[in-house]
C-alpha positions in Angstrom: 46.1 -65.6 -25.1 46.2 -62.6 -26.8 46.9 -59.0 -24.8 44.7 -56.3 -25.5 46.9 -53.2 -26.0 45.3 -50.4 -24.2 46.5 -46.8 -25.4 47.2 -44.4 -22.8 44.9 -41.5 -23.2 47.5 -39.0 -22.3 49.8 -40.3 -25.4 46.6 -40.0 -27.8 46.2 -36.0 -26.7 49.6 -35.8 -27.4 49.1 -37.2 -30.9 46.3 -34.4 -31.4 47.6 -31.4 -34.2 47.7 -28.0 -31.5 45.2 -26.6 -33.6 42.7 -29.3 -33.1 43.6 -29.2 -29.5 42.5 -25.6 -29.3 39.3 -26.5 -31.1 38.8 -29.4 -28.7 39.1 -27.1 -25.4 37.1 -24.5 -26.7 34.4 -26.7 -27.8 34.5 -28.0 -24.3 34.5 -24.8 -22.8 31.0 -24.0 -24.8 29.2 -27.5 -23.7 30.2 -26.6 -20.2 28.9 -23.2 -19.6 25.8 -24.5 -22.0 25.0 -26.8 -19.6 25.7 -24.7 -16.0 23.3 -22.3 -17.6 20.3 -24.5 -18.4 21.3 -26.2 -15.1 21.2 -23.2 -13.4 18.0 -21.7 -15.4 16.1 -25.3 -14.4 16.9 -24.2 -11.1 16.0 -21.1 -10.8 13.3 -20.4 -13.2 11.2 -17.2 -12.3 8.4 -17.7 -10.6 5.0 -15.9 -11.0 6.2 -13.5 -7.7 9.4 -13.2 -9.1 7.8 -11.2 -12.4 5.2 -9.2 -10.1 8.0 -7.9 -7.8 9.8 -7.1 -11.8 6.3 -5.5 -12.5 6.2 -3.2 -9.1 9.7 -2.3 -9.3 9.0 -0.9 -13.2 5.5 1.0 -11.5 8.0 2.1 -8.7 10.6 3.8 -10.9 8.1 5.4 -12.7 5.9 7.0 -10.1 9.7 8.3 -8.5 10.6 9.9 -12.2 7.2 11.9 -11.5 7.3 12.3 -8.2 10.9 13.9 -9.3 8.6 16.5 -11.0 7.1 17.9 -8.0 10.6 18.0 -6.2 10.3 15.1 -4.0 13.7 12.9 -3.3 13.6 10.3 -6.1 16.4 9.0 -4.2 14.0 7.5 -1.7 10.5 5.1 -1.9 8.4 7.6 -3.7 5.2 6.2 -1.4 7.2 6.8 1.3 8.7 9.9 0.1 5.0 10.9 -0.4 4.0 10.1 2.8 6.8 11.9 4.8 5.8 15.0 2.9 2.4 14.8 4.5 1.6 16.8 7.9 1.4 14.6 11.1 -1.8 14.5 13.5 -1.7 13.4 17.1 -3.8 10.9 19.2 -6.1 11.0 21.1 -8.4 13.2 18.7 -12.2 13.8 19.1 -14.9 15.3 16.8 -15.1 19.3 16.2 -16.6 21.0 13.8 -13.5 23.1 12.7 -11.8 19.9 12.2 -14.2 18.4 9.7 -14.5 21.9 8.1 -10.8 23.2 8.0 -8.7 19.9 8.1 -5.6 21.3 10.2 -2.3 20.0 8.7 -4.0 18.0 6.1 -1.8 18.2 2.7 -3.0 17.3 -1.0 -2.3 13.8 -2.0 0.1 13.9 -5.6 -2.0 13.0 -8.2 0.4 10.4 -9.0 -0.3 8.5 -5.5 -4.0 8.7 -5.5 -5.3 5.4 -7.4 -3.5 4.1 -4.7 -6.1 4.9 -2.1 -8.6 4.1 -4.7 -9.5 7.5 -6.0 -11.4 7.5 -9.2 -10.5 11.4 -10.1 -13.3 12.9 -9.0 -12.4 13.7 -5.6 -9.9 15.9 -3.8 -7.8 13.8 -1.4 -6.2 15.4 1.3 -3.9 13.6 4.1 -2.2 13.6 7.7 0.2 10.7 9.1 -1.0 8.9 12.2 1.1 7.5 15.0 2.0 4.0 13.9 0.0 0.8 15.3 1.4 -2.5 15.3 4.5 -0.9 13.3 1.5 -0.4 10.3 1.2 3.5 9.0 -1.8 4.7 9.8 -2.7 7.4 7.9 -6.2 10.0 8.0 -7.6 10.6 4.7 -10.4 13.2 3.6 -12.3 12.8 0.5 -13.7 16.0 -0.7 -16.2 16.2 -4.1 -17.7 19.3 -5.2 -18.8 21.5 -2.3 -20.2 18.5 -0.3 -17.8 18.5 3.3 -14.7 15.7 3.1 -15.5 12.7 4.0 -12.6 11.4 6.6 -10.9 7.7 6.6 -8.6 5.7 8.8 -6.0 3.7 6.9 -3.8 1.1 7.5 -0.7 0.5 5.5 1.7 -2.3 5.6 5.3 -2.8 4.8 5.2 -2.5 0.8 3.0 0.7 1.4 -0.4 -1.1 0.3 -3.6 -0.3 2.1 -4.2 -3.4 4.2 -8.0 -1.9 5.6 -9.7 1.2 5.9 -12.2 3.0 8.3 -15.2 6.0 7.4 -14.6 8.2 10.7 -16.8 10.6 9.6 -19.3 12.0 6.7 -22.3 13.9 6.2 -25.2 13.2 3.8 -28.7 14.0 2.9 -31.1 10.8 3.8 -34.3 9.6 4.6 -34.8 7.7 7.8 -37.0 4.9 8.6 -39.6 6.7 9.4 -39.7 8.3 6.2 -38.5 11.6 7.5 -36.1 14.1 5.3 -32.9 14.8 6.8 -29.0 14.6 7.4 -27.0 12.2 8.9 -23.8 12.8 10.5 -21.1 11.0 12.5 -18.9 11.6 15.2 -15.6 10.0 16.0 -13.0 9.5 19.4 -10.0 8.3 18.9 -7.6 7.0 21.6 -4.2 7.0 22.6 -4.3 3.2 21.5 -6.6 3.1 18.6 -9.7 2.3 19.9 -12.0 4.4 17.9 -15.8 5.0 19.0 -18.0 6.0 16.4 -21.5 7.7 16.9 -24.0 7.9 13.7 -26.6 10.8 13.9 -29.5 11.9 12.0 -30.8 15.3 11.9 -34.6 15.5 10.3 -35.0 18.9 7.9 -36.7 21.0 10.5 -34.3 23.4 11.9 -36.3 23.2 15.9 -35.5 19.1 15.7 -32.5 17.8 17.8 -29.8 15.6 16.4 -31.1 11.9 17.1 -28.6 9.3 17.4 -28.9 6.2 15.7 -25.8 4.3 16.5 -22.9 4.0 17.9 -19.8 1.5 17.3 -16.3 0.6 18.7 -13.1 -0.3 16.7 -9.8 -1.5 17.3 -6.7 -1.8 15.1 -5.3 -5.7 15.5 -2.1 -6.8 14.8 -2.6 -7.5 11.6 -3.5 -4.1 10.4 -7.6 -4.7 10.1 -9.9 -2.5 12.3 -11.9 -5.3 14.3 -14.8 -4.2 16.0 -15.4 -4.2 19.8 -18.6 -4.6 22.1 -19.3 -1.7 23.5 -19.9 -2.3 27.4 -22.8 -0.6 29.0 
């Protein structure tokens, strides 16, 4: 029976010329780290979310450089460096006329911030923070165009400062009613210590002698979730 002579691995390395042993390890070395990166690539490949948050952080540094501009810290969130900039309103609030018509504490939006309360540049927006709800920013926003008296909004703003929903408070506009009279309607707004917000829609018909008629009245509450849900009103 013939022995098969088996060659000790160890003694063929050592039969190896040095510089083909360096040429061996450092061809290794290149297979190796070729395969822990497509290994690790196949693991992690970016997902859809992955390039959006890339996207937003790009937006992000660019609103800060212009938000830098009008000497706010570009050190910080430049929505929420916005936002802290803003002047602060207290709850409960109710309806006056010199609130509608002189907007105490209110502060101009930077043009920068306003596509993201969906301005289309043709309106002034002016803004006051709100006591938070739910840990959500709430935030009052009036929306002036041309001489026409601002129009007011209740916002709600979640972690990643993006408007989760939004509530018209108050506005004023010529109408017709359904009885085909010529006039103005109005609103009215209370707001509690705790968000619920009452709302009372009035129209006023052209004749200067006719009374304020009101047409409706609704309830609202901010939920957990940041939407303003709308309660029955109890008689």
């Amino acid at each position: 029976m013939t022995e098969k002579f088996a060659f000790p691995p160890t003694s063929l390395y050592l039969c190896i010329p040095e510089d083909m042993k360096r040429a061996v390890i450092v061809y290794a070395i290149i297979v190796l780290c070729g395969v822990t990166m497509l290994t690790t690539a196949c693991r992690h490949r970016p997902s859809a979310q992955d390039y959006e948050r890339q996207i937003d952080s790009i937006r992000r540094l660019e609103q800060a450089e212009m938000l830098r501009m009008q000497g706010l810290n570009r050190a910080t969130d430049p929505v929420e460096a916005a936002l802290d900039t803003m002047g602060r309103c207290t709850i409960p609030l109710s309806f006056s006329d010199d609130f509608v018509k002189f907007l105490p504490g209110f502060k101009p939006v930077p043009v920068e911030l306003q596509p993201i309360f969906g301005n289309d540049g043709e309106a002034e927006l002016l803004m006051v923070t709100m006591p938070p709800a739910w840990h959500k920013r709430v935030v009052m926003l009036a929306e002036r165009r041309d001489s026409v008296a601002a129009a007011l909004y209740l916002l709600t703003i979640d972690g990643l400062y993006e408007v989760i929903d939004q509530l018209c408070i108050y506005q004023q506009m010529p109408v017709r009613d359904e009885r085909d009279r010529f006039g103005e309607e109005t609103m009215q707004f209370f707001i509690t210590s705790n968000y619920n917000v009452t709302l009372l829609r009035y129209f006023r018909p052209a004749s200067a002698s006719a009374p304020a008629e009101l047409k409706e009245s609704r309830r609202y509450a901010i939920n957990r979730e940041g939407m303003f849900e709308e309660k029955i009103i109890e008689l």
